[in-house]
LOVEXZA-345364 format. One line per field, with one value per residue (C-alpha): x negated, y, z; residue in three letters; residue number from 1. Coordinates in steps of 0.05 Angstrom, whole numbers. Example, Ala and Ser with C-alpha at 12.3 -4.5 7.8 and 13.67 -1.06 7.14 Angstrom:
! LOVEXZA-345364
X = -246_-273 $
Y = -90_-21 $
Z = 156_143 $
rest = ALA_SER $
nr = 1_2 $
***
This chain:
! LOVEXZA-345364
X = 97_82_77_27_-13_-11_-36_-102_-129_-163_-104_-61_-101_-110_-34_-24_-80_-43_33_6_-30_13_72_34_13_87_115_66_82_151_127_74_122_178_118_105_182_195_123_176_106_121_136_65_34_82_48_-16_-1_23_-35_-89_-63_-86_-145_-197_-189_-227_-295_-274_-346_-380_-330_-345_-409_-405_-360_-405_-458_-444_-423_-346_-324_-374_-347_-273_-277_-310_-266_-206_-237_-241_-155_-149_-192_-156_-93_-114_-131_-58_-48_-82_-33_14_25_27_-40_-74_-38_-108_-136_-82_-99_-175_-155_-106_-162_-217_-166_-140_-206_-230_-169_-176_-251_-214_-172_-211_-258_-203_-179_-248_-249_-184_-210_-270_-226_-169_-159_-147_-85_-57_-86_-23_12_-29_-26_54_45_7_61_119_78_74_145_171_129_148_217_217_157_200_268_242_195_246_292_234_219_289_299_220_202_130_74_102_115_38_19_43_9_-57_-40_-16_-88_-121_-79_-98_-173_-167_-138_-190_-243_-226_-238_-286_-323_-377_-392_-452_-456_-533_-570_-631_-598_-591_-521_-537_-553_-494_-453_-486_-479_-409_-399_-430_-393_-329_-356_-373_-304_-260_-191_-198_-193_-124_-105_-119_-84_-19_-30_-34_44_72_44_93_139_98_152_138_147_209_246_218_243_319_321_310_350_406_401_397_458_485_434_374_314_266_335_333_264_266_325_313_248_269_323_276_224_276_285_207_205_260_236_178_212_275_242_165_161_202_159_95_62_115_165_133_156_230_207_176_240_284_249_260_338_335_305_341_398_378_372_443_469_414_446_493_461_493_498_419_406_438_397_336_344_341_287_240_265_218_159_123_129_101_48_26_24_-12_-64_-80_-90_-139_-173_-170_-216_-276_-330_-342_-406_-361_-304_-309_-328_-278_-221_-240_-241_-166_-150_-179_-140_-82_-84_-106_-37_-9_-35_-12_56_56_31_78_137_126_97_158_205_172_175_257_255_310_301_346_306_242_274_282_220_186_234_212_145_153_192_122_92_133_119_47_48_85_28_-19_13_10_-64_-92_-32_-86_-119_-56_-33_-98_-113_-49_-6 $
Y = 36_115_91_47_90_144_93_113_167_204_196_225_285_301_298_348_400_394_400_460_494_477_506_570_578_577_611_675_655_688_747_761_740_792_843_849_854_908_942_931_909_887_815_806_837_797_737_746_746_676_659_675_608_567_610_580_511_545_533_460_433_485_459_385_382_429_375_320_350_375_336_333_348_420_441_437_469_529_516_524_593_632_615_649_705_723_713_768_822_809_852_916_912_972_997_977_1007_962_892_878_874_831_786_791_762_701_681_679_638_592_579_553_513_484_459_439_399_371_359_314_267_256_230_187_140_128_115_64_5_11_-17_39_98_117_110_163_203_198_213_273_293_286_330_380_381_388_439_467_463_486_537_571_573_598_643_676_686_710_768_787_789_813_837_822_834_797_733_737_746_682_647_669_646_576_563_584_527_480_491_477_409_394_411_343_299_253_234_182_192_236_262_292_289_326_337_406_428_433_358_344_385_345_281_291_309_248_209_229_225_152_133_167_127_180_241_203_194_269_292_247_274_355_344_342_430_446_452_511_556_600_660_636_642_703_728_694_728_793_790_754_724_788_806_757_742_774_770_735_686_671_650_609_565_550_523_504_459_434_418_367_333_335_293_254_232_184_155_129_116_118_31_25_62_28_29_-5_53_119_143_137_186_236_234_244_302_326_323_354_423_408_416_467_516_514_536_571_629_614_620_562_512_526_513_447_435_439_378_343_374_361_297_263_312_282_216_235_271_216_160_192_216_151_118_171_162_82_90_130_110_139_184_218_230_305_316_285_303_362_375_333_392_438_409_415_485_508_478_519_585_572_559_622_668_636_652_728_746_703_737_808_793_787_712_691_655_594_589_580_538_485_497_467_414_392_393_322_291_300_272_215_201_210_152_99_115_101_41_15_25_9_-42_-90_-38_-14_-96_-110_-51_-5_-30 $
Z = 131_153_229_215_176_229_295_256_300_242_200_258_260_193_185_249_214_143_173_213_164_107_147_159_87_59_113_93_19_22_54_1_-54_-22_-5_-80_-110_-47_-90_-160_-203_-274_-291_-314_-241_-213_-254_-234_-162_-166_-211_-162_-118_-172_-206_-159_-179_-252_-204_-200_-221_-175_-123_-132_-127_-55_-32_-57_-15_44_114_114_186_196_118_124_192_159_105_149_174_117_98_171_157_91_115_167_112_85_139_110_44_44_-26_-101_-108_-67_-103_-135_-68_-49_-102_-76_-13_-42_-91_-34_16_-41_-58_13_16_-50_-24_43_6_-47_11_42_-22_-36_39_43_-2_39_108_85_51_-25_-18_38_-7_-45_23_55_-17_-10_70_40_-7_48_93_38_20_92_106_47_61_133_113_56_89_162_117_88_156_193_136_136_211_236_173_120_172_235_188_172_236_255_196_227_291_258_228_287_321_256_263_344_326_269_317_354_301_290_233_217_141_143_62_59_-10_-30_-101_-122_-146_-215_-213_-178_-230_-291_-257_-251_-323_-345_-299_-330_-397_-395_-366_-421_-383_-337_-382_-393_-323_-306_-372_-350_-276_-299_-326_-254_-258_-301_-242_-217_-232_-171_-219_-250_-182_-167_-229_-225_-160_-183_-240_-214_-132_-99_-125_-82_-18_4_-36_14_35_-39_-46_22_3_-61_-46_7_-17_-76_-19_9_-52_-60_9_1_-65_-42_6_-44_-97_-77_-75_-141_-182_-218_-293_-324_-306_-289_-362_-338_-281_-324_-367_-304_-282_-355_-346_-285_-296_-372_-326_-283_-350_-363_-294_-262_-271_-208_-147_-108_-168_-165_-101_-117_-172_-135_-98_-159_-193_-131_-123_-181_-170_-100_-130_-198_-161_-118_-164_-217_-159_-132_-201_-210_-143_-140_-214_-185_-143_-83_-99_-142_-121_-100_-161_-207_-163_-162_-236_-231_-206_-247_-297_-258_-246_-310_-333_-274_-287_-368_-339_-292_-348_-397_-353_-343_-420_-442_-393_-414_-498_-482_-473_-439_-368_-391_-448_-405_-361_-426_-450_-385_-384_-455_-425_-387_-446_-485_-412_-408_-488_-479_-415_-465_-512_-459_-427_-499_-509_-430_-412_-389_-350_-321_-297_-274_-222_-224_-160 $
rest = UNK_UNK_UNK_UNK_UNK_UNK_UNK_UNK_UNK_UNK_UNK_UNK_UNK_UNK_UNK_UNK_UNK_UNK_UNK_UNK_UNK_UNK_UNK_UNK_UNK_UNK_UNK_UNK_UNK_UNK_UNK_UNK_UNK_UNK_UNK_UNK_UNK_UNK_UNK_UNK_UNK_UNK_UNK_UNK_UNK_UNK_UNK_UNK_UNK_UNK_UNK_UNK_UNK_UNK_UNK_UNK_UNK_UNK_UNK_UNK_UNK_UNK_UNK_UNK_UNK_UNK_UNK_UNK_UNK_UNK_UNK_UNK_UNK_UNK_UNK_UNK_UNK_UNK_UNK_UNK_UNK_UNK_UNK_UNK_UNK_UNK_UNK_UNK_UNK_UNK_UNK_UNK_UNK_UNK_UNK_UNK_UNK_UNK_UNK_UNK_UNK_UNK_UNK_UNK_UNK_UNK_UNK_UNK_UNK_UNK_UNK_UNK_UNK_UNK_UNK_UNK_UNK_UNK_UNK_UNK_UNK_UNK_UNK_UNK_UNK_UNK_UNK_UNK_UNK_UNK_UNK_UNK_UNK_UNK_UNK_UNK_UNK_UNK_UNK_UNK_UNK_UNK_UNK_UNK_UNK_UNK_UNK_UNK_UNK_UNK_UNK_UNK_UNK_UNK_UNK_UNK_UNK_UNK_UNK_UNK_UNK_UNK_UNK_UNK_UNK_UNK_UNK_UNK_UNK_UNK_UNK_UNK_UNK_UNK_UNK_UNK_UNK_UNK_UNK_UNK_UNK_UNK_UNK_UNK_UNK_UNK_UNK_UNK_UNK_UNK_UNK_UNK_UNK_UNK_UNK_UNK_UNK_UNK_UNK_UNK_UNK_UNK_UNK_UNK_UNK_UNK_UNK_UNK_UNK_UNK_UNK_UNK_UNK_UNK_UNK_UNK_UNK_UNK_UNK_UNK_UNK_UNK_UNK_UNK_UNK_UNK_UNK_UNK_UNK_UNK_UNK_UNK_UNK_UNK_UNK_UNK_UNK_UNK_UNK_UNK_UNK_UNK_UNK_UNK_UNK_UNK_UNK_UNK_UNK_UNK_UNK_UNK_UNK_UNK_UNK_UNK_UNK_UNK_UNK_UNK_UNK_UNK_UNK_UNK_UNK_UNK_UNK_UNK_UNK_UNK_UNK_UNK_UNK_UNK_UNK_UNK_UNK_UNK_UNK_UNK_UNK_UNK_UNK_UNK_UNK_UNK_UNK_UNK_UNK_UNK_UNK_UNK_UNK_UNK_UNK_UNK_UNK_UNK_UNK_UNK_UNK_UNK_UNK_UNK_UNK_UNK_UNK_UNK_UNK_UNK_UNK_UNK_UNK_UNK_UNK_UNK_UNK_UNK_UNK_UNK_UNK_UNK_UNK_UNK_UNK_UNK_UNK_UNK_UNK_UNK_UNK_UNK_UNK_UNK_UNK_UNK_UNK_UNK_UNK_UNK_UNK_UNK_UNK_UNK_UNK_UNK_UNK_UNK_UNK_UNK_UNK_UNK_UNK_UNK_UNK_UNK_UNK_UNK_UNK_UNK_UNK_UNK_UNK_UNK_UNK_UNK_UNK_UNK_UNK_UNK_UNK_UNK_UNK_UNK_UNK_UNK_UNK_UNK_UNK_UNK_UNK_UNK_UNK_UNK_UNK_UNK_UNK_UNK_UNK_UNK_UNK_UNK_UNK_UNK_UNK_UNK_UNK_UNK_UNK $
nr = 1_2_3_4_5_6_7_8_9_10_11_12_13_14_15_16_17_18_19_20_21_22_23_24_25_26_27_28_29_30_31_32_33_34_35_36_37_38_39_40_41_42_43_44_45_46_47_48_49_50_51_52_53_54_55_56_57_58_59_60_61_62_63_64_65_66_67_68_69_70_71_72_73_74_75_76_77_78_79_80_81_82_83_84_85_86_87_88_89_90_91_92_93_94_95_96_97_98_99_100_101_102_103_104_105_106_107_108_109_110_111_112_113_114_115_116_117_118_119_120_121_122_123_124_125_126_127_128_129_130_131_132_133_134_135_136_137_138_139_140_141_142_143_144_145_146_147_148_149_150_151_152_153_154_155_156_157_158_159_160_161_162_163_164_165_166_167_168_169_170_171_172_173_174_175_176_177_178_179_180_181_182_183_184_185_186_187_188_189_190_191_192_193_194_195_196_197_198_199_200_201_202_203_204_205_206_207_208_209_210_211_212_213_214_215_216_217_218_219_220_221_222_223_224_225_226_227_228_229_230_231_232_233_234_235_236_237_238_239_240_241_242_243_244_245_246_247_248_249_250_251_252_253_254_255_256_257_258_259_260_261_262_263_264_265_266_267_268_269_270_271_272_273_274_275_276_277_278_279_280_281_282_283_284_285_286_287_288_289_290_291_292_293_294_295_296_297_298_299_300_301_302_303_304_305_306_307_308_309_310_311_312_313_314_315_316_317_318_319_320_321_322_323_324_325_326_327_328_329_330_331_332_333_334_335_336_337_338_339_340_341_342_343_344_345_346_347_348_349_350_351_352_353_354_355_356_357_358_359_360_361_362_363_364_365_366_367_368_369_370_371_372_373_374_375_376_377_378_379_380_381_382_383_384_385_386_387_388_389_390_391_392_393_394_395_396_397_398_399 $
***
């Protein structure tokens, strides 16, 4: 199914630049993530770090309509040049007073990749058949989580044996590697319109407001954020991990370990799923991090854990993606998958703060932990609601 999806050249390629770049960009994660507990900021600080990877995606309508209007191949090149470029000033970061800076720099990088890769859903669509889509969105997804995995544990053994500033150093030289490949790919679709980007911005709000099924669809979709609980392992390992391994070992493996669940997860159970059980997924991943609250305070019975609670996520994720993307005409699909993931990252940043004022009122980390798990019950409610009100919908153009 994957092999035949990759003998597309353009396919290929992309799936090189992503694996490359993807790598790079968690490998450097644990290095910033280490750089700022080695600085000891407050839970909060600590908060807001992790919330300026997913603050960008607040300019999702701005973002759209760029994407919308500009050539694809030139923009995500460019694209692809300013994540090297900031990752270079990550570099220059030596001291707690200069963490607001540091945040500078991740909000201008995530922001080019979150163009880059709104850029690139909105372009899927327009290269394969309908009916290979949410195989190249779980491709996507299995990309993601390996390089996740492999990013985050080999992240956190290159910080402990080279230290912070060598691991980012060979981010930089990653995406400089990435953008060499991209530079080889060819692409037809020309995208040039003489409307301004205010037009392009209103269009795209009308758009979504005549087809109200897809204020649903993202809605469903922005559940799957409520495992961005970045800042929750950050927090269990300073509070109770580095007790037992290193801090940046910590981070790696457990993300690491969830990352192989996340990958695995398509692939098991990526055919089985479809409208008339995705609630039973959402209520799995619920019983997993459920789960996960009891025992996370044990290292190793965590790390076990993980595999489960990424397990459910990729799938979750892709499903709910393609339903979104298979539902919007191509005009406008920078645009409304773009504001997807506003959506989704509003939710994220919620979580993130949620987790360190929580955490900082005397909240207890367990507690959290449930609270988020609770989360995809309500997700997995709110999907039998909507099965029950679009179940035509759903048979007629679902799977």
């Amino acid at each position: 199914m994957y092999k035949k999806i990759l003998q597309n050249p353009l396919i290929l390629r992309l799936s090189l630049v992503q694996l490359i770049a993807y790598f790079g960009a968690w490998f450097s994660n644990v290095a910033i993530y280490t750089m700022i507990i080695a600085f000891g900021v407050d839970p909060v600080t600590n908060a807001l770090v992790v919330s300026m990877y997913a603050l960008p995606a607040l300019l999702a309508p701005l973002n759209g309509a760029i994407v919308d209007k500009f050539e694809f191949k030139r923009f995500m090149l460019i694209m692809l040049g300013i994540e090297l470029l900031m990752t270079l000033f990550y570099l220059s970061i030596h001291d707690v007073t200069q963490v607001y800076l540091l945040m500078l720099f991740i909000f201008i990088r995530m922001m080019a990749a979150f163009l880059f890769f709104t850029a690139e859903m909105s372009l899927l669509p327009q290269v394969v058949a309908k009916d290979e889509l949410k195989t190249v969105n779980e491709l996507h997804s299995i990309i993601w989580s390996v390089t996740f995995a492999l990013g985050m544990a080999m992240g956190g053994i290159a910080v402990d044996s080279v230290g912070i500033y060598y691991t980012i150093m060979i981010d930089v030289a990653l995406f400089f590697i990435a953008m060499m490949i991209f530079a080889t790919i060819r692409l037809d679709i020309q995208k040039k319109t003489t409307e301004s980007l205010v037009t392009l911005i209103k269009s795209g709000f009308d758009y979504l407001k005549k087809h109200k099924i897809l204020w649903h669809l993202i809605f469903i979709h922005s559940f799957v954020a409520l495992t961005s609980f970045d800042a929750l392992i950050n927090l269990l390992t300073d509070t109770e991990y580095k007790y037992v391994i290193a801090v940046p070992l910590a981070i790696g493996w457990l993300n690491a370990i969830r990352a192989i669940g996340l990958m695995l997860g398509p692939l098991l159970i990526g055919k089985l799923t479809n409208h008339l059980n995705l609630h039973r997924i959402f209520f799995l991943q619920a019983a997993a991090i459920i789960f996960w609250a009891m025992i996370e305070h044990s290292f190793y019975l965590s790390l076990g854990m993980m595999f489960f609670i990424g397990f459910f996520t990729t799938t979750l994720w892709s499903y709910t993606y393609t339903l979104i993307q298979t539902h919007t005409i191509k005009e406008y699909l920078g645009r409304i998958v773009a504001y997807n993931d506003m959506i989704f990252m509003v939710v994220s940043i919620m979580i993130t703060m949620f987790i360190g004022v929580a955490f900082k009122l005397g909240v207890s980390l367990p507690l959290i932990t449930a609270i988020l798990g609770g989360g995809f019950l309500a997700a997995g409610g709110y999907y039998l609601w909507f099965k029950s009100q679009y179940k035509e919908f759903l048979e007629s153009k679902s799977d």
